[in-house]
PDB file of the backbone (N, CA, C, O) and the ligand in Angstrom, with CONECT records:
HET     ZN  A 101       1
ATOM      1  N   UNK A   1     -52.518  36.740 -46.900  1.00  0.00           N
ATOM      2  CA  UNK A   1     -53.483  35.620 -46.920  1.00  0.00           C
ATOM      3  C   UNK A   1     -52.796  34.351 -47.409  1.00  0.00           C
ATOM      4  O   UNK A   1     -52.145  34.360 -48.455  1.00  0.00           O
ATOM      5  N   UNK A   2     -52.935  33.263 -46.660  1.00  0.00           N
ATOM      6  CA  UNK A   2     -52.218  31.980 -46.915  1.00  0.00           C
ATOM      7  C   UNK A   2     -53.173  31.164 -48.297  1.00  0.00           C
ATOM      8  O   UNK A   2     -54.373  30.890 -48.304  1.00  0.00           O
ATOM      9  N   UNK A   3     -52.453  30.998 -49.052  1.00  0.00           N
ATOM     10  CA  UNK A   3     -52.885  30.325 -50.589  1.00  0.00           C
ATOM     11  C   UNK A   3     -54.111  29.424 -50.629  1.00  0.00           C
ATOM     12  O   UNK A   3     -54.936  29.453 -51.542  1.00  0.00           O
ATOM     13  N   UNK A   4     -54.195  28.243 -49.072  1.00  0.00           N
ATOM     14  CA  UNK A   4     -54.913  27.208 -49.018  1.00  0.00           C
ATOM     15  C   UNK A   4     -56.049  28.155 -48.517  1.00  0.00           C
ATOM     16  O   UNK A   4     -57.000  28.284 -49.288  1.00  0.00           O
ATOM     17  N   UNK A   5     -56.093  28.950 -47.135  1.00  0.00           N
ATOM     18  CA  UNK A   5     -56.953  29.384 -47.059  1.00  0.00           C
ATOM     19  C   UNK A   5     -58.074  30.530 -47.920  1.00  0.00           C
ATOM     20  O   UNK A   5     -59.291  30.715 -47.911  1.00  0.00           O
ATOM     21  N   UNK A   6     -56.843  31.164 -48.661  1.00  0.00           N
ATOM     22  CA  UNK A   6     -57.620  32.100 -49.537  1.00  0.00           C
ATOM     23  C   UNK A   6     -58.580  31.200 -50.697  1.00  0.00           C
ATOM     24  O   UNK A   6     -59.760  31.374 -51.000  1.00  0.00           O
ATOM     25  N   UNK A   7     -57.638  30.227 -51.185  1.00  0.00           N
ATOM     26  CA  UNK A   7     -58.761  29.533 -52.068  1.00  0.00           C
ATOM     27  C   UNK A   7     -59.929  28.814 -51.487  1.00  0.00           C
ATOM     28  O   UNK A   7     -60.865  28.515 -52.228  1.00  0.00           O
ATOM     29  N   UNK A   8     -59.953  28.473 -50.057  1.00  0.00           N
ATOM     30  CA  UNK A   8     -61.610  27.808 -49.190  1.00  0.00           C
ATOM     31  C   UNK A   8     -62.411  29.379 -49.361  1.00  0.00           C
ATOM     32  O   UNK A   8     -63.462  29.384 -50.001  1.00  0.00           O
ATOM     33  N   UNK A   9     -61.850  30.808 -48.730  1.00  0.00           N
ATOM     34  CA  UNK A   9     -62.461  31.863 -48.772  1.00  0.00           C
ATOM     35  C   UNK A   9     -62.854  32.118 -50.079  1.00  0.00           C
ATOM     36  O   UNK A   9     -64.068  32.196 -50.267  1.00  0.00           O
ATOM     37  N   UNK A  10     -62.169  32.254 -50.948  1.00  0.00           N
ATOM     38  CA  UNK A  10     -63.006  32.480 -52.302  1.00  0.00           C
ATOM     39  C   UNK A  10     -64.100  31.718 -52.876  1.00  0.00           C
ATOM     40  O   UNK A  10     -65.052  32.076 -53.568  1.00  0.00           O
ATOM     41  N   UNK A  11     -63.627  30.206 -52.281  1.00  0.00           N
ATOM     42  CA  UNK A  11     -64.581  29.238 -53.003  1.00  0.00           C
ATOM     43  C   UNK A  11     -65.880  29.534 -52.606  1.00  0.00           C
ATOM     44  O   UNK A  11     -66.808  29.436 -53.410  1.00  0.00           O
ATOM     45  N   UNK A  12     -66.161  30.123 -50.685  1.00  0.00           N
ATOM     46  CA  UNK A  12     -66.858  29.802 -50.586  1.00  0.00           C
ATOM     47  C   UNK A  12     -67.461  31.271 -50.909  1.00  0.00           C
ATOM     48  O   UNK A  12     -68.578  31.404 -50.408  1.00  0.00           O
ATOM     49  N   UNK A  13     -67.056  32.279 -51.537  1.00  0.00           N
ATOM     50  CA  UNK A  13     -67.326  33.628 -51.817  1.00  0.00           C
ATOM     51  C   UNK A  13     -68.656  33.304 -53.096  1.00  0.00           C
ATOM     52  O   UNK A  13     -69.806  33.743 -53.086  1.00  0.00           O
ATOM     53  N   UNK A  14     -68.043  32.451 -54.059  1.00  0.00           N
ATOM     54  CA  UNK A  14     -67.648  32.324 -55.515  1.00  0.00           C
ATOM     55  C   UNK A  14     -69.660  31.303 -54.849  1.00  0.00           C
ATOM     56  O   UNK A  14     -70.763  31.735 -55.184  1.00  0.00           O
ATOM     57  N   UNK A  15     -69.429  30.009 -53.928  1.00  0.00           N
ATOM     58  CA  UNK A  15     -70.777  29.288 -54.008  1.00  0.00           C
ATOM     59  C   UNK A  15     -72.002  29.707 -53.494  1.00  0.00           C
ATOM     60  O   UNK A  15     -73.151  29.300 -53.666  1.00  0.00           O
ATOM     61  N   UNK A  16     -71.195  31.211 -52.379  1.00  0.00           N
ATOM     62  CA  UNK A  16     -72.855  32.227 -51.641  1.00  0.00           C
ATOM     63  C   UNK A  16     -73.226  32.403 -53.063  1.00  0.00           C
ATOM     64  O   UNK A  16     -74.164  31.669 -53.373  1.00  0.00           O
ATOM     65  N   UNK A  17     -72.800  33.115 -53.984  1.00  0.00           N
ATOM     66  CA  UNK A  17     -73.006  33.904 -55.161  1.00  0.00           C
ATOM     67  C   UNK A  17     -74.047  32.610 -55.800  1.00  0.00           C
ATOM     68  O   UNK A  17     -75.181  32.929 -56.157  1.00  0.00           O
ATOM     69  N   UNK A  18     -73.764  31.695 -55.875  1.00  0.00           N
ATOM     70  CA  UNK A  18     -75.102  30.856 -56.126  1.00  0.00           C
ATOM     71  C   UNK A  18     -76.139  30.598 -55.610  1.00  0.00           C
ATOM     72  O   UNK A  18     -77.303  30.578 -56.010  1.00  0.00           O
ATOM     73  N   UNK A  19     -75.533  30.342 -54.439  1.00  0.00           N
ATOM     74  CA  UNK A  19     -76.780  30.080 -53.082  1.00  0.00           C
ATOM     75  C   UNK A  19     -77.817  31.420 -53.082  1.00  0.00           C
ATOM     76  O   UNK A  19     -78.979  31.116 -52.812  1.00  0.00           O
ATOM     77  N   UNK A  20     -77.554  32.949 -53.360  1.00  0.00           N
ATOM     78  CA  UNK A  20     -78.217  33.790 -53.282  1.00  0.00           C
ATOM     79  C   UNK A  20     -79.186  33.531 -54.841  1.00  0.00           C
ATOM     80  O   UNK A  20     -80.344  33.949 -54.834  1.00  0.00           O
ATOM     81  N   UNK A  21     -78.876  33.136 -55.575  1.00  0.00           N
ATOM     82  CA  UNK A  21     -79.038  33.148 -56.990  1.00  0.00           C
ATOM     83  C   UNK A  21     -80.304  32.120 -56.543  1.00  0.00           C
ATOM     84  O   UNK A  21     -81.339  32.740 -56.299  1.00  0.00           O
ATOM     85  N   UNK A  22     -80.379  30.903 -56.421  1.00  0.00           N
ATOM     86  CA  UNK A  22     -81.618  29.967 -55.762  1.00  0.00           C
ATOM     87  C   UNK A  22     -82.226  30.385 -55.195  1.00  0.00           C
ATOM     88  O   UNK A  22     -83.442  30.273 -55.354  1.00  0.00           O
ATOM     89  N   UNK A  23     -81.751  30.990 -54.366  1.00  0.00           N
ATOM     90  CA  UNK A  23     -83.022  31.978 -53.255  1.00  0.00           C
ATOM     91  C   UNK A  23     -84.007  32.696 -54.145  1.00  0.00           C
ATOM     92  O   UNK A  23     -85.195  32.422 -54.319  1.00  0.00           O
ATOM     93  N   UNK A  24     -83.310  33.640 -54.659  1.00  0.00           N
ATOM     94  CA  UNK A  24     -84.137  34.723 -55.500  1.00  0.00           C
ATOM     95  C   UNK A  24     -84.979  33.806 -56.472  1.00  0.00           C
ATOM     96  O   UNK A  24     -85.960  34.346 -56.984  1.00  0.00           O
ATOM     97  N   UNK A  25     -84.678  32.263 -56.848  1.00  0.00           N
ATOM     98  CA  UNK A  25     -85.288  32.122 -57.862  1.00  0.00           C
ATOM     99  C   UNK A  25     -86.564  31.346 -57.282  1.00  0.00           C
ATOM    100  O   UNK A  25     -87.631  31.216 -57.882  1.00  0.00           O
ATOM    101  N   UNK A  26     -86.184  30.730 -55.680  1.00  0.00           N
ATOM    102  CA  UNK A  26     -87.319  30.222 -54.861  1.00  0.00           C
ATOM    103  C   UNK A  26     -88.583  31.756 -54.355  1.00  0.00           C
ATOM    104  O   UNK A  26     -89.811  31.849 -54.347  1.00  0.00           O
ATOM    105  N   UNK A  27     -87.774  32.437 -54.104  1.00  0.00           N
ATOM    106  CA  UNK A  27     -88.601  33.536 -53.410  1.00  0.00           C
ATOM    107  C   UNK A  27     -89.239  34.105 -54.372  1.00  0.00           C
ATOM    108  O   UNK A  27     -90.341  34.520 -54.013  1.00  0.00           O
ATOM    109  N   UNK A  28     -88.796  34.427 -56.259  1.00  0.00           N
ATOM    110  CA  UNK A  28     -89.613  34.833 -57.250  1.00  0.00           C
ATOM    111  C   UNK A  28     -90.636  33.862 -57.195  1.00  0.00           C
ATOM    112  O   UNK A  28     -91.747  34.348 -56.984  1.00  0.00           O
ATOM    113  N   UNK A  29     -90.590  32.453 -57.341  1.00  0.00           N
ATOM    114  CA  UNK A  29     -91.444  31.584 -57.730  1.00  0.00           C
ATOM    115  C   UNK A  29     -92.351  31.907 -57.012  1.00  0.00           C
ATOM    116  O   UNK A  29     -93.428  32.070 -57.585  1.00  0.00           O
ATOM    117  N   UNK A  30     -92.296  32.196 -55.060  1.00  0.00           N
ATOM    118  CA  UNK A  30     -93.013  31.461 -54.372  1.00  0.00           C
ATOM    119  C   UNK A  30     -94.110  33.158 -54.941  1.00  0.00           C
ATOM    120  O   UNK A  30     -95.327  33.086 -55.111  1.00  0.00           O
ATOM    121  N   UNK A  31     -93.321  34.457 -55.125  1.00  0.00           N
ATOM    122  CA  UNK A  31     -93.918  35.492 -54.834  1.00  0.00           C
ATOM    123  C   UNK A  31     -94.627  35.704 -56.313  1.00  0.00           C
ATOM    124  O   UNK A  31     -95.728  36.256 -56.317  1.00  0.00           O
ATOM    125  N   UNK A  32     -94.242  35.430 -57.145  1.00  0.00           N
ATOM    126  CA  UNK A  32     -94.553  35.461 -58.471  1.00  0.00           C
ATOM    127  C   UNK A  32     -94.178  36.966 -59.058  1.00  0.00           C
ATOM    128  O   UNK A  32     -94.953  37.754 -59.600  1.00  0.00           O
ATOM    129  N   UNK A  33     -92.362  37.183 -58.717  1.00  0.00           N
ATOM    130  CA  UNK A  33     -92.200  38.390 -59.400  1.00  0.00           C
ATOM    131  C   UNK A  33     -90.401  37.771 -59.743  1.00  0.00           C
ATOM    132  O   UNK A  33     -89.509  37.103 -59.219  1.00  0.00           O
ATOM    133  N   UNK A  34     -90.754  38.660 -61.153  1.00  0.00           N
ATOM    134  CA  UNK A  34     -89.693  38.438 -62.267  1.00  0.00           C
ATOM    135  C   UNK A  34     -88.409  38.787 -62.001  1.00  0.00           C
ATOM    136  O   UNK A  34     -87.319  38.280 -62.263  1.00  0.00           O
ATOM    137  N   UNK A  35     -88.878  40.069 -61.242  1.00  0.00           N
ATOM    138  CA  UNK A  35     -87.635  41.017 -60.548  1.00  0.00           C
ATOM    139  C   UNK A  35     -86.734  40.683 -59.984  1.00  0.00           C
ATOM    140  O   UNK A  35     -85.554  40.750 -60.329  1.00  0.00           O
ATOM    141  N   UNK A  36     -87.401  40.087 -58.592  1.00  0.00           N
ATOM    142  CA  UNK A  36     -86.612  39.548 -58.008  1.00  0.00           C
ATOM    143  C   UNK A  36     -85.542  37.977 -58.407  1.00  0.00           C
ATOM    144  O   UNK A  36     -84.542  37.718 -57.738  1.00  0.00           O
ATOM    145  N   UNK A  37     -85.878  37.344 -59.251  1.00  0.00           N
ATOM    146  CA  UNK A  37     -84.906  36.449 -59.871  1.00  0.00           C
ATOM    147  C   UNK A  37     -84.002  36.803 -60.666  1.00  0.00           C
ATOM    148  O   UNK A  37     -82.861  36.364 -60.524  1.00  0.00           O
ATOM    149  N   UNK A  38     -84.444  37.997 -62.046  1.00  0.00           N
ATOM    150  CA  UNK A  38     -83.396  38.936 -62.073  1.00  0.00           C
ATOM    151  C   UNK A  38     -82.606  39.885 -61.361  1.00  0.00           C
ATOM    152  O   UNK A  38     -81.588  40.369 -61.856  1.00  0.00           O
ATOM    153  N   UNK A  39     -82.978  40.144 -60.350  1.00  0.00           N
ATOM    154  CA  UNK A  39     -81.987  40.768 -59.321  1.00  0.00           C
ATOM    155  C   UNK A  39     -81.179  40.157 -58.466  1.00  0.00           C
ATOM    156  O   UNK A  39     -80.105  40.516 -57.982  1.00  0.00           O
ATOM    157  N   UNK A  40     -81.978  38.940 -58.295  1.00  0.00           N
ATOM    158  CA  UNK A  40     -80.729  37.787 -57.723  1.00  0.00           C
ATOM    159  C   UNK A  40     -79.628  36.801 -58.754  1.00  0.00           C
ATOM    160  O   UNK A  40     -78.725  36.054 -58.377  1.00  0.00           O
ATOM    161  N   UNK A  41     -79.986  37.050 -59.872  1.00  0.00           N
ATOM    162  CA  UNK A  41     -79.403  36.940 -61.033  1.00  0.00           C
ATOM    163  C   UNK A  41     -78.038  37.703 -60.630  1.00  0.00           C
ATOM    164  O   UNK A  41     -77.067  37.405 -59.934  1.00  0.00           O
ATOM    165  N   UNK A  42     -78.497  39.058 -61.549  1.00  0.00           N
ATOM    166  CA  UNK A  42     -77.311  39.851 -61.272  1.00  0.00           C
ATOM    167  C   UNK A  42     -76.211  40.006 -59.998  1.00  0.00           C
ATOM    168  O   UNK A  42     -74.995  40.053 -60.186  1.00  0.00           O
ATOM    169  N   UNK A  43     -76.765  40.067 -58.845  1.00  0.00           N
ATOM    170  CA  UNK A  43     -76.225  39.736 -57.444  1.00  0.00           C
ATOM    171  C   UNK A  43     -75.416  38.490 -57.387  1.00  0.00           C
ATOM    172  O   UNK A  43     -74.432  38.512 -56.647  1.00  0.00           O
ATOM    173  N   UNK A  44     -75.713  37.269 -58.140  1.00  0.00           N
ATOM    174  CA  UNK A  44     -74.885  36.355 -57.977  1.00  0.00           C
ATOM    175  C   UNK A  44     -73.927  36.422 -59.012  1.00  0.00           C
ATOM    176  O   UNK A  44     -72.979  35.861 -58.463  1.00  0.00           O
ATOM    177  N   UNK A  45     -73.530  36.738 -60.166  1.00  0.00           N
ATOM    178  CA  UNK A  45     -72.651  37.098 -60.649  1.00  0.00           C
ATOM    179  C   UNK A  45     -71.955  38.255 -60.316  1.00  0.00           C
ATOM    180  O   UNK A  45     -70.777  38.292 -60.671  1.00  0.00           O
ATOM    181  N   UNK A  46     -72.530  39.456 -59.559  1.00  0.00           N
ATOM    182  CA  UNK A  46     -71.688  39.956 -58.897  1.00  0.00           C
ATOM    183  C   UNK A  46     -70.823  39.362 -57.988  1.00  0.00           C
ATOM    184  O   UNK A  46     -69.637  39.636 -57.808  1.00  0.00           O
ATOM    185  N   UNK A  47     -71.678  38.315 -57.285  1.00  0.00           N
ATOM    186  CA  UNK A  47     -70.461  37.944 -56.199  1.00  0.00           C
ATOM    187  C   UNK A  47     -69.623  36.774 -56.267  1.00  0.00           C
ATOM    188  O   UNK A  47     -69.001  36.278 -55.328  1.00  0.00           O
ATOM    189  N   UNK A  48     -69.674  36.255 -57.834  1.00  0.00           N
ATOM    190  CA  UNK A  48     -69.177  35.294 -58.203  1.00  0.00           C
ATOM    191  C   UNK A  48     -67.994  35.544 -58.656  1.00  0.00           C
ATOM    192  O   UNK A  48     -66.921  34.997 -58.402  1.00  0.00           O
ATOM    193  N   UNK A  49     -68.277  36.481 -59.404  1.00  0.00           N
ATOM    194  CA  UNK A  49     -66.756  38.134 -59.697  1.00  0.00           C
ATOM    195  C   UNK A  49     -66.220  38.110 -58.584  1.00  0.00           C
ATOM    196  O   UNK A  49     -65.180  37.479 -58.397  1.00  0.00           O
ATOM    197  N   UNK A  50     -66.794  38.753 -57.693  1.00  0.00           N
ATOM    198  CA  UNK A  50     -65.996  38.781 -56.426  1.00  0.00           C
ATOM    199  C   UNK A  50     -65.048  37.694 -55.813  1.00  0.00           C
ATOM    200  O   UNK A  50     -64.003  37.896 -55.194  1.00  0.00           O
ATOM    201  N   UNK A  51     -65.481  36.819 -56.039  1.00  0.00           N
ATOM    202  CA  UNK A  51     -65.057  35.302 -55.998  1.00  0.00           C
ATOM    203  C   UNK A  51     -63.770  35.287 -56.251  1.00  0.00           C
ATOM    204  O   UNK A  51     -62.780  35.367 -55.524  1.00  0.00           O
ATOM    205  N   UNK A  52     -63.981  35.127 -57.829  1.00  0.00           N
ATOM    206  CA  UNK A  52     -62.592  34.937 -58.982  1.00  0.00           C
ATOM    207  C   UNK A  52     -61.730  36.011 -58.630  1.00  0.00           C
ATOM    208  O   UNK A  52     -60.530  35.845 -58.847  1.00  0.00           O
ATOM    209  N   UNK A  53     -62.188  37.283 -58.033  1.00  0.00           N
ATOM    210  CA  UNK A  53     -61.266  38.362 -58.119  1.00  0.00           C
ATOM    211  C   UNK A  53     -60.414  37.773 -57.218  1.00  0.00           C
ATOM    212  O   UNK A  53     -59.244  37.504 -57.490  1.00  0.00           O
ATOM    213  N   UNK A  54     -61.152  37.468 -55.718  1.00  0.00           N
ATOM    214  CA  UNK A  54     -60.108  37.433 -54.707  1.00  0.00           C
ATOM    215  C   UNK A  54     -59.017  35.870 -54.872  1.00  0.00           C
ATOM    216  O   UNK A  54     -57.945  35.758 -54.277  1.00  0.00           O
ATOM    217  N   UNK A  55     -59.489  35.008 -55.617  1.00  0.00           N
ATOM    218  CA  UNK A  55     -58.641  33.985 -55.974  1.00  0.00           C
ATOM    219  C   UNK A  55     -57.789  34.364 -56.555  1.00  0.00           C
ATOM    220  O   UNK A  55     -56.744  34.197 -55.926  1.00  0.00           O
ATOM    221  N   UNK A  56     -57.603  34.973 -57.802  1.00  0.00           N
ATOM    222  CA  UNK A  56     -56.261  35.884 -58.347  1.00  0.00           C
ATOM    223  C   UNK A  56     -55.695  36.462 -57.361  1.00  0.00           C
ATOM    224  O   UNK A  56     -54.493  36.224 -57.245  1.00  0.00           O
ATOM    225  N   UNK A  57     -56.162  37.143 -56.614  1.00  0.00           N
ATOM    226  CA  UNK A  57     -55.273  37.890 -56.018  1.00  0.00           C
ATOM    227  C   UNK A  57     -54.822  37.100 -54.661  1.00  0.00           C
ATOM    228  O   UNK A  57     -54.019  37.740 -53.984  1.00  0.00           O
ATOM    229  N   UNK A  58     -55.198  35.819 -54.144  1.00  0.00           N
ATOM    230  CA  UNK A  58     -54.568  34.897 -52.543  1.00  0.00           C
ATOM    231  C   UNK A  58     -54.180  33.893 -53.357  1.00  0.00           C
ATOM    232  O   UNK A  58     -52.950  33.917 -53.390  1.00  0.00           O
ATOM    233  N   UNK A  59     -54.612  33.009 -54.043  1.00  0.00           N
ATOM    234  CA  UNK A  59     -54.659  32.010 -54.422  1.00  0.00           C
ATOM    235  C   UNK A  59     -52.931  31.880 -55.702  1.00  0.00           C
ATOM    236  O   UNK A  59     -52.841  31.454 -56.853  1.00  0.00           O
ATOM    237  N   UNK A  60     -52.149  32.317 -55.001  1.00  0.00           N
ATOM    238  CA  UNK A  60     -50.630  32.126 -55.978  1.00  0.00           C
ATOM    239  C   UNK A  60     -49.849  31.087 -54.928  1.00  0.00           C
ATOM    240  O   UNK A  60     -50.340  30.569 -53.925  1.00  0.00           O
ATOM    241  N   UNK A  61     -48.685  30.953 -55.372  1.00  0.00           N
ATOM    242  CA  UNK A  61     -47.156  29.748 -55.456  1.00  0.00           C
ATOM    243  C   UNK A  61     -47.121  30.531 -54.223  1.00  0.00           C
ATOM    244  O   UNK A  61     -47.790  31.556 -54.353  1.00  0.00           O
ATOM    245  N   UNK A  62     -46.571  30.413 -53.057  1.00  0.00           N
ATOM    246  CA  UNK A  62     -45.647  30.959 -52.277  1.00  0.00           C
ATOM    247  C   UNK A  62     -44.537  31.357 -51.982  1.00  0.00           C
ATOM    248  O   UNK A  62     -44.070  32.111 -51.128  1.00  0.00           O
ATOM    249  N   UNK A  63     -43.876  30.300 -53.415  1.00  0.00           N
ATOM    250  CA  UNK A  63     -42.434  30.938 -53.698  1.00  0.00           C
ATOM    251  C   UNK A  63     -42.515  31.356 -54.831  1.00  0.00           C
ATOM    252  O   UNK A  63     -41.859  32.395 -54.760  1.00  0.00           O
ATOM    253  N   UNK A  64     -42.948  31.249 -56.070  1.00  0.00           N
ATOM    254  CA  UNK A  64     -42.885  32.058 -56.679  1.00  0.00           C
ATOM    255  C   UNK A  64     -43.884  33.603 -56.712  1.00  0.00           C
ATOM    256  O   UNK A  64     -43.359  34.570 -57.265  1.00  0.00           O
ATOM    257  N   UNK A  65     -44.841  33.716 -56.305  1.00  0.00           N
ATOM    258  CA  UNK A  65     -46.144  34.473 -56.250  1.00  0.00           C
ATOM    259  C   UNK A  65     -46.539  33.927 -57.913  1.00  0.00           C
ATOM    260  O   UNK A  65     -46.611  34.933 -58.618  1.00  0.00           O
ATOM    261  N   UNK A  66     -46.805  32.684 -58.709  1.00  0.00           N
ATOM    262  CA  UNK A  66     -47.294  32.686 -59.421  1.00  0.00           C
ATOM    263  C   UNK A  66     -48.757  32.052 -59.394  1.00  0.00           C
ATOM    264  O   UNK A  66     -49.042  31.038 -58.758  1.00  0.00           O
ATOM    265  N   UNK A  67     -49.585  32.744 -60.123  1.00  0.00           N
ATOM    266  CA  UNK A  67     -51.313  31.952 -59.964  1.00  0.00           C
ATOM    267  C   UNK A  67     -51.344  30.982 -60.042  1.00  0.00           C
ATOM    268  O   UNK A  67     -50.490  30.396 -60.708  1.00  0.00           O
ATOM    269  N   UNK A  68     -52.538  30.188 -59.277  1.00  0.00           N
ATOM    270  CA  UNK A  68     -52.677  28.768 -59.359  1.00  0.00           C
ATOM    271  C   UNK A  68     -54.254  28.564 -59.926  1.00  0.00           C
ATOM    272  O   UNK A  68     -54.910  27.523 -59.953  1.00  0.00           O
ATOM    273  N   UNK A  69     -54.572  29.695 -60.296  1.00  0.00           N
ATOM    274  CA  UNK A  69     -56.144  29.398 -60.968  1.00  0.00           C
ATOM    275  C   UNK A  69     -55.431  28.465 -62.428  1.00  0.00           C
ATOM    276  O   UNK A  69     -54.347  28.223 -62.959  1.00  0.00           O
ATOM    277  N   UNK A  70     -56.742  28.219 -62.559  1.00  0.00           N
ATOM    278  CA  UNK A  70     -56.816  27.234 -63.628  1.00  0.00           C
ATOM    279  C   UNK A  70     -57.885  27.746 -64.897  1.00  0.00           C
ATOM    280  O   UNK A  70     -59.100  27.609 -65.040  1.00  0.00           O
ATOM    281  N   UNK A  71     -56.746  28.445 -65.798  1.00  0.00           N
ATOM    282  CA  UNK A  71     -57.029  28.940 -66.801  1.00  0.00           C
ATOM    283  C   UNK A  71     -58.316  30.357 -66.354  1.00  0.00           C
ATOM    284  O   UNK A  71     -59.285  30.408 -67.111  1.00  0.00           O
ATOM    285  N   UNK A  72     -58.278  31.235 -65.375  1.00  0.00           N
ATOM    286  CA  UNK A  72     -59.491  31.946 -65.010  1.00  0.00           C
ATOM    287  C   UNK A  72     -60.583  31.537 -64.241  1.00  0.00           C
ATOM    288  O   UNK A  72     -61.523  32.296 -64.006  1.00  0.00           O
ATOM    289  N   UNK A  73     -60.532  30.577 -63.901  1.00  0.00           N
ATOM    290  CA  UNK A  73     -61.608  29.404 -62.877  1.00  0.00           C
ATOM    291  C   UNK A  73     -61.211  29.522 -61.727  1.00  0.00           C
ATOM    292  O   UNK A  73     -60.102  30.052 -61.653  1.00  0.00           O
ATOM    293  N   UNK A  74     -61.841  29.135 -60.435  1.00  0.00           N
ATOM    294  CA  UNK A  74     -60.934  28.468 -59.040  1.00  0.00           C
ATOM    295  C   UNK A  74     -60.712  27.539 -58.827  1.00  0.00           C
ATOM    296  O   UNK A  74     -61.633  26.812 -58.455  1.00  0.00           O
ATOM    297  N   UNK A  75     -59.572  27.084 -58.915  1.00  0.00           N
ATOM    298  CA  UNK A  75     -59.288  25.614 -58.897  1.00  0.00           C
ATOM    299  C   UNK A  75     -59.986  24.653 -57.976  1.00  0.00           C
ATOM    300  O   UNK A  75     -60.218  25.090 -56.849  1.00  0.00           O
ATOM    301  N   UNK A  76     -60.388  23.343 -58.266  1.00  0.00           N
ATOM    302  CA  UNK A  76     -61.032  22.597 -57.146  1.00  0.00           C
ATOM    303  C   UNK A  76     -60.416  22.128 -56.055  1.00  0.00           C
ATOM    304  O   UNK A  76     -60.868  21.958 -54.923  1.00  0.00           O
ATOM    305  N   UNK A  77     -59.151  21.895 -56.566  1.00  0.00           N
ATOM    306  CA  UNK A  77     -57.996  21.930 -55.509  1.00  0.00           C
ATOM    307  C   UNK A  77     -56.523  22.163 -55.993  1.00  0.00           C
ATOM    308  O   UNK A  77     -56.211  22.424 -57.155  1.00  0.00           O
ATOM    309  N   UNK A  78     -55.447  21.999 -54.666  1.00  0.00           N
ATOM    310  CA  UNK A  78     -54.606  22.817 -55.302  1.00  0.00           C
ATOM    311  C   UNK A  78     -53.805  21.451 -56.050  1.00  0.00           C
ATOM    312  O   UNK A  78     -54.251  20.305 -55.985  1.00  0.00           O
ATOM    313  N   UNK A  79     -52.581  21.825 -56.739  1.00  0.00           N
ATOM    314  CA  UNK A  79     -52.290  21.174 -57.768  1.00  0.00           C
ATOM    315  C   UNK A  79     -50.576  20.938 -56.375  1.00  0.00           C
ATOM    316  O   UNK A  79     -49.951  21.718 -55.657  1.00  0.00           O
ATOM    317  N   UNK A  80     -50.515  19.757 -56.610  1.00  0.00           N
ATOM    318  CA  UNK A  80     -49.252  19.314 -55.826  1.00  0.00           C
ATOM    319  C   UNK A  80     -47.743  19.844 -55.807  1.00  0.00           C
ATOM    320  O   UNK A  80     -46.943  19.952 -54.877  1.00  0.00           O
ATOM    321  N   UNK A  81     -47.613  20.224 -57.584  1.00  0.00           N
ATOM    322  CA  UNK A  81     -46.675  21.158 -57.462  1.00  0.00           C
ATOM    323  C   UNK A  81     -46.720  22.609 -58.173  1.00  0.00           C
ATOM    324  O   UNK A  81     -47.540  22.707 -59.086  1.00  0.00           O
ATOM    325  N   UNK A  82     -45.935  23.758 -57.868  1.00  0.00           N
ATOM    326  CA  UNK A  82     -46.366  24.791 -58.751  1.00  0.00           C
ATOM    327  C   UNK A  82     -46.481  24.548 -60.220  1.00  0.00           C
ATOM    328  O   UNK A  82     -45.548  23.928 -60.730  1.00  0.00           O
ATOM    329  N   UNK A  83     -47.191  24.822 -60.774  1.00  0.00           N
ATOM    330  CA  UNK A  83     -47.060  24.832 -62.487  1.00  0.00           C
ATOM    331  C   UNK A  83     -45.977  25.945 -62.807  1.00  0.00           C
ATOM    332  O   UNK A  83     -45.318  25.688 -63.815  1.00  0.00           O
ATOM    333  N   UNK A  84     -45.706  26.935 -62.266  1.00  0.00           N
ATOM    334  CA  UNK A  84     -44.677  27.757 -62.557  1.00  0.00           C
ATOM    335  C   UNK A  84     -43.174  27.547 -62.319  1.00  0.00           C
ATOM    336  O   UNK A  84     -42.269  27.827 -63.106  1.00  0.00           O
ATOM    337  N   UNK A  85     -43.059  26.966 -61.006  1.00  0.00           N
ATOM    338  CA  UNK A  85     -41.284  27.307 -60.618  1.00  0.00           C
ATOM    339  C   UNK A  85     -40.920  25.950 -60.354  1.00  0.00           C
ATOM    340  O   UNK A  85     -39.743  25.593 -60.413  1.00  0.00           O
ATOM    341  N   UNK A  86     -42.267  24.827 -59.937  1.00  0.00           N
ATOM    342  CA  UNK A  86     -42.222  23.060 -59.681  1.00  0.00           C
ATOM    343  C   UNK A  86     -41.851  22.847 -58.359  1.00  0.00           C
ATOM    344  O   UNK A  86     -41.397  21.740 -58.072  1.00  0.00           O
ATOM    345  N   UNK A  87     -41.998  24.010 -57.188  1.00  0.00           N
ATOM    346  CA  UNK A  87     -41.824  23.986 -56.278  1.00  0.00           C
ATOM    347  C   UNK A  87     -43.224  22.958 -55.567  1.00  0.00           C
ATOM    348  O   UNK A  87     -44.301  22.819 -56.146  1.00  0.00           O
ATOM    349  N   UNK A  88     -42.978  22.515 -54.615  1.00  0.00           N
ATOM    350  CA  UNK A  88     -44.149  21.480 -53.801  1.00  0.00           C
ATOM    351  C   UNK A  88     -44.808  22.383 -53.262  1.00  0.00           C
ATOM    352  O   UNK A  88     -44.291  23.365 -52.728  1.00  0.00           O
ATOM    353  N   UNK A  89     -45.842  22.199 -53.321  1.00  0.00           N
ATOM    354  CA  UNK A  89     -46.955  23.066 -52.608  1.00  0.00           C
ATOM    355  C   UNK A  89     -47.870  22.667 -51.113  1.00  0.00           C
ATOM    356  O   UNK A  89     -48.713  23.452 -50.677  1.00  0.00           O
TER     357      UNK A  89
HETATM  358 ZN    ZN A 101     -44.198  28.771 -57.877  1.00  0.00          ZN2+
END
């Protein structure tokens, strides 16, 4: 997986995981059950995990394989040169 693209795929892994999270909290409101906002709760931090996971694991240097997250986050964008080896990215 190429670095630029893995970090658009995660990002946009990392913003469903919200987008489902609103839903559940529109569809509790509209239905008037608790459940379902806590279950879309949990569901979006599941897939927000999912998110961060797959950024650790696409989202590195190309020459060095070192991470480019930012401190455990997904970066908003990528950083111009590696923070690890200072190679151009
Ligand atoms: Zn590097």
């Amino acid at each position: 997986m190429d670095y630029r693209k893995g970090l658009r795929v995660s990002k946009i892994v990392f913003f469903s995981g919200v987008g489902v999270w609103l839903l559940g909290i529109a569809i509790g409101a509209i239905i008037h059950a608790l459940a379902v906002i806590m279950v879309s709760a949990v569901l979006c931090l599941g897939i927000m995990f999912v998110g961060i996971y797959l950024a650790t694991k696409w989202v590195r240097c190309p020459h060095c394989g070192g991470s480019l997250m930012l401190g455990g986050l997904i970066p908003g964008s990528l950083p111009n040169y590696c923070p690890h080896c200072g190679e151009n990215l």
